[in-house]
C-alpha positions, 0 to 999 in steps of 0.5 A: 411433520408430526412426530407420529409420521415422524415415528412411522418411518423406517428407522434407516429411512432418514440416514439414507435421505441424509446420504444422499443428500450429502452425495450429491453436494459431494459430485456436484460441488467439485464440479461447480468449483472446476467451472470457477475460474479466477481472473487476475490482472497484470501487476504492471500497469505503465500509466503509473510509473511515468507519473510516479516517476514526475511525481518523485522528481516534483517532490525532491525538486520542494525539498531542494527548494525548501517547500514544504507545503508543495513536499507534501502536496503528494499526500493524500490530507485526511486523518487516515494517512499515515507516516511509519518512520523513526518516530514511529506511526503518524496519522494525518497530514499535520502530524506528518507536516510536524515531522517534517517541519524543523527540515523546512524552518528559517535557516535550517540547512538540508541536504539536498534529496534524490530517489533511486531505484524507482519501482512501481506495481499497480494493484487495480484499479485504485492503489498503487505500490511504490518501492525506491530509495531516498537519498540525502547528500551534499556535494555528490556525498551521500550523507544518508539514504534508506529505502521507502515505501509508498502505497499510493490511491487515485483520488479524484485529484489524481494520485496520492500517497496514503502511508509511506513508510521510510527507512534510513539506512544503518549508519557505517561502522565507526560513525 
């Protein structure tokens, strides 16, 4: 518009287009939000914990036989997986197999492995949120446990583990 129509207005012309224009978003947009509605799906999903469930017993039964290659198996082996424990971050399977490696060499003695307190989300349709208790011991004696946690993906493999992050428990008093 050229500033001299711009000019030939009423000065209070343009102010009250404004308002208007700002009453109308003001009706209208509480209107338009009240229709939106979000949809949310079930935490639970029962598919994931049977095979969480196998999966936890597959992996203490690699442990307790010493198998490190089928132990890891439940990783998901790309450069982004990660390991949180008492050695800090580690990034990709081969720094989480080192982490794991002295527990698995010739004559290394290990505790036997077991989890507990199993409890499983479901964040559909690909993640999974896994929660339990590891628990080393020998004969029917706790030597240590910590609780853990497992953010899991479905690949086209199945499901993986894509970061665990593991904790020991403190050690008792005295020890």
């Amino acid at each position: 518009m050229p500033d001299s129509m711009l000019h030939a207005r009423p000065a209070g012309s343009r102010r009250s287009s404004f308002v208007r224009s700002m009453a109308a978003v003001i009706v209208v947009l509480p209107t338009t939000l009240v229709g939106c509605r979000l949809s949310v799906e079930p935490e639970q999903d029962v598919s994931l914990e049977p095979y969480v469930a196998q999966m936890l017993e597959a992996s203490a039964a690699a442990w307790n036989r010493g198998d490190l290659e089928a132990f890891l198996s439940d990783y998901q082996d790309a450069p982004s997986t990660t390991f949180v424990g008492s050695r800090g971050i580690l990034s990709g399977i081969e720094e989480i197999r080192g982490n794991y490696a002295s527990s698995f060499g010739p004559g290394a003695e290990r505790d036997s492995l077991r989890f507990e307190s199993i409890r499983v989300r479901s964040l559909p349709p690909m993640i999974g949120i896994v929660t339990a208790r590891w628990v080393l011991y020998e004969e029917g004696v706790t030597r240590e446990s910590g609780p853990f946690t497992l953010v899991m993906r479905r690949t086209g493999t199945g499901w993986k583990i894509i970061h665990d992050h593991s904790s020991s428990d403190p050690a008792p008093a005295g020890n």
